[in-house]
N, C-alpha and C positions, 0 to 999 in steps of 0.2 A: 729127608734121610734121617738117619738114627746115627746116633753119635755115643762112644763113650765119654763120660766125662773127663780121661784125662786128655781126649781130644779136642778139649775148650779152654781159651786161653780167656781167665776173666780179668784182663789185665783196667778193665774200666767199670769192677765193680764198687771202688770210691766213691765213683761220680754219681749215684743214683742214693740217697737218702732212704732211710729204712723206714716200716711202718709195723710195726709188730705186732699189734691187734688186726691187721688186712693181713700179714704173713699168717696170722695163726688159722684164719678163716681160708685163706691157701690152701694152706696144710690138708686140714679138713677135707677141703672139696676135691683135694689130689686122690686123698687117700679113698674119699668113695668113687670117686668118676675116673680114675687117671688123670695123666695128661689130656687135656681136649686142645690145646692151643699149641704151636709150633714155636720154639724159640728162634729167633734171630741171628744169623754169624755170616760174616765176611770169609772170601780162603784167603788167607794169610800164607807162607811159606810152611809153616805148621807150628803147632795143631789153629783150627778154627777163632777166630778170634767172637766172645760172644758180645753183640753189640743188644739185644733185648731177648728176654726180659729174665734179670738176673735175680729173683724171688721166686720166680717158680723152678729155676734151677736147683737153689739152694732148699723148697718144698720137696723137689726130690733125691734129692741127697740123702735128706732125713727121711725117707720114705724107703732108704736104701734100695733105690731105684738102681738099673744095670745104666740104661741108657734114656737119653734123653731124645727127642724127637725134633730137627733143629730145618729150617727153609734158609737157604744160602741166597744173599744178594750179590747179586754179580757186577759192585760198584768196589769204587776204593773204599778203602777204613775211615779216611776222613768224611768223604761225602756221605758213609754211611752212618756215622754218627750222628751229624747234621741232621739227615734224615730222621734219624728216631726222633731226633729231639725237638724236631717242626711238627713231625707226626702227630708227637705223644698228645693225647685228648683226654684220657681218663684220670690221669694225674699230669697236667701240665707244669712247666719245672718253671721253681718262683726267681730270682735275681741271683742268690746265695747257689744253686745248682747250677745255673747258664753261668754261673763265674767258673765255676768248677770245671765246667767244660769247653770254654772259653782258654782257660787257663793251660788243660792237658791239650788242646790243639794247639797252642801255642808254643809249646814243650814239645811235644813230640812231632808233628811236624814243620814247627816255624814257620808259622805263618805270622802275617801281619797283621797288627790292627784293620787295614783296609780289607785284606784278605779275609779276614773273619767276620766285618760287618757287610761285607760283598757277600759270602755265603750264607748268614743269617737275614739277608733283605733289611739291615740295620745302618746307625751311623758308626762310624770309629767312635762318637762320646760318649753311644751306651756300650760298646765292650770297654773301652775305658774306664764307665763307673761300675761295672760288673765285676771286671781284672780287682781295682782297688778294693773292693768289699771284699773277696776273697783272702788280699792279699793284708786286710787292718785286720782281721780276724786270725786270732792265734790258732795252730796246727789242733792244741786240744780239745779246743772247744768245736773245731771244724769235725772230729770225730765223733766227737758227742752226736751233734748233727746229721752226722750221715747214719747213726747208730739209730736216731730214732729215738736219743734220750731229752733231745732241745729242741724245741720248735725251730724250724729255719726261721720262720715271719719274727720270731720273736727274735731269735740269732740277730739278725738283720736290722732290727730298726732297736733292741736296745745296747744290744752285748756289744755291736762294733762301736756304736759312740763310746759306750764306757773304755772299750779297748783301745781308742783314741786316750782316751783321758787318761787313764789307769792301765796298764798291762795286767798286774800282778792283781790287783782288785776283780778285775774281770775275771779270769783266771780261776780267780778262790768262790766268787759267786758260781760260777759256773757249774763248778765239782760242785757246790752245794746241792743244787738247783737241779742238776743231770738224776735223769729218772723217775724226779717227784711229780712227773704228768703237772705241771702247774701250767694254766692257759696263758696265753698273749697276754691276758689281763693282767695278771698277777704278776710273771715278767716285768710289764709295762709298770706296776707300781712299787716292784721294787727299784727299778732303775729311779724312781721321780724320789725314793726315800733316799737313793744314794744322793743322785743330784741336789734334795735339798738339808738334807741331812751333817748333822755332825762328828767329828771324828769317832765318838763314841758308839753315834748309831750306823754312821759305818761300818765299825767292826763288829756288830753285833748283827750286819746284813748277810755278812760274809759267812759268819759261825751257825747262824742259828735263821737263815730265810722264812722258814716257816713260822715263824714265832713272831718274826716283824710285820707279817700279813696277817695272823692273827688281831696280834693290838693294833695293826691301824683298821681291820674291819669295825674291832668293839669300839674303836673313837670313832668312826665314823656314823657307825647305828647307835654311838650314844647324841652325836650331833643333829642327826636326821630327828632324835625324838626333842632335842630342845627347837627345833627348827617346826614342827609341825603340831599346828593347834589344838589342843584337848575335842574341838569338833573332830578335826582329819582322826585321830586315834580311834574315835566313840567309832567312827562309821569303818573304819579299818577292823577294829572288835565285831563288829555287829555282821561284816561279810565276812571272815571267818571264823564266828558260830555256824553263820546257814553253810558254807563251805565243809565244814566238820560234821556238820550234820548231814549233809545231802551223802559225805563218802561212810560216815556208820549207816547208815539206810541203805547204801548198795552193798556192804557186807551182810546187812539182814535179808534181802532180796538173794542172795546168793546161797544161802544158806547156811550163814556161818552161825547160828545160834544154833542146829543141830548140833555141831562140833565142841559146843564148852561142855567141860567136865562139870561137876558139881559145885566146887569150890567157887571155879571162873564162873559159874552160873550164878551163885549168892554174891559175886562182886561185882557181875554186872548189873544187877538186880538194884542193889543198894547203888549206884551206879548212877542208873536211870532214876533213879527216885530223887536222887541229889541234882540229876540236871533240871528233871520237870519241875521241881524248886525253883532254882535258877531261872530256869527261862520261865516259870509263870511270874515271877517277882522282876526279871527285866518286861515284860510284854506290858504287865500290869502297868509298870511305870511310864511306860511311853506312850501308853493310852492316856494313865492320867495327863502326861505334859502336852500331848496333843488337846485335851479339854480344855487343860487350864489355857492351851495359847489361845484356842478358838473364844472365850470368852472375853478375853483381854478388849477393852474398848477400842472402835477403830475412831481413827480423827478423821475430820475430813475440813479439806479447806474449803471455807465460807465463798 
């Protein structure tokens, strides 16, 4: 059936985390093909309650779309939530969402621990540890998350311990941190600077994240080069010359020397003249050090 939208109640679009680089490519595929896919809803007393999928809703919305195109299950609201969220296969929902949803079944219609690990084929201990994860995690940074500005994985395994440790700390990281696309990784090593860290680099985690990821990258790739033998470097140099070389040879292949002007033409010129230098004066020398080793007396035991 075809639905206007203000005959959808999206009262559980909370619970579903955003992705705004998959929204925009959405968007896109709305905007040339239509809808191809039916949204989800339960009858409620009214309007429609929509239980999936609430991004291609809000694709056409922005599409100023009239109506939407919606397949009604003819179960209750709870068992049909359940449902989506057994169902769900193309983005399966991580700890931090099944808390979430865990949480609003619980709320709204009381259910129990046992009831809720009876309809997800679970024990009461994992709603239990799903319930607390949701519930050590402060309200703001849960929006961050559902906005699509904080990794949940990363939510999850750094931000709730620090929110154990620190409320306000977690809190001021967070707003730091929200929208700067920074990976798991990077999450994960500023919580290990918080952990090991100083009052001072503490507060300097909080004001300025980006800048404490930076200087521990430069210490770290200054450590890797006291760590690693003038051999490891020689032969690290030597595979990206031929690296650098084999990708200017596929721009030559491609035709990109048609493309320089004059100018770029005399300074690729002088260019090339400076490398075949270079590398006739490395080649030379590695032949010589192969002669001189093969010459070298061999010993042999008597």
């Amino acid at each position: 059936m075809d639905l206007e939208f203000h005959q959808l109640d999206l009262r559980y679009e909370g619970l579903r985390k955003r992705h705004p680089r998959k929204e925009r490519q959405l968007l896109t595929s709305r905007a040339d093909h239509g809808q191809l896919l039916p949204v989800i809803v339960v009858a409620a007393d009214a309007p429609f309650v929509l239980v999936d999928v609430y991004k291609r809703v809000r694709a056409l919305k922005r599409l100023v779309q009239d109506t939407v195109r919606a397949t009604v299950w003819a179960i209750e609201e709870a068992d049909a939530l359940v449902l989506e969220h057994v169902m769900r296969a193309t983005d399966p929902a991580g700890p931090l969402e099944q808390g979430w949803m865990l949480d609003e079944l619980r709320a709204r219609f009381g259910l129990s621990l046992e009831d809720l690990a009876h309809r997800f084929d679970k024990t009461a201990s994992w709603v239990s540890r799903r319930l607390a994860l949701v519930r050590a995690l402060p309200d703001p940074i849960q929006r961050e998350v559902r906005a699509g500005r904080i990794a949940p994985h990363a939510a999850m395994k750094y931000l709730v311990p620090l929110a154990r440790a620190n409320r306000d700390a977690c809190l001021a990281l967070s707003e730091a941190i929200a929208g700067t696309d920074l990976s798991i990784r990077q999450i994960g090593d500023l919580y290990t600077m918080w952990q090991e860290g100083t009052d001072e680099t503490r507060a300097l985690l909080v004001t300025d994240p980006l800048l404490m990821l930076r200087v521990r990258a430069e210490a770290t790739a200054r450590q890797e080069d006291l760590v690693r033998s003038p051999a490891q470097r020689f032969v690290e140099d030597v595979t990206a010359l031929a690296g650098t070389a084999r990708r200017a040879h596929r721009w030559l292949r491609d035709g990109v020397a048609a493309q320089l002007e004059a100018r770029a033409r005399q300074e690729t010129e002088l260019a090339m003249r400076e490398a075949r230098a270079d590398c006739d004066a490395l080649f030379h020398r590695w032949e010589k050090e192969q002669q001189d080793a093969g010459s070298e007396p061999t010993h042999r035991g008597a």
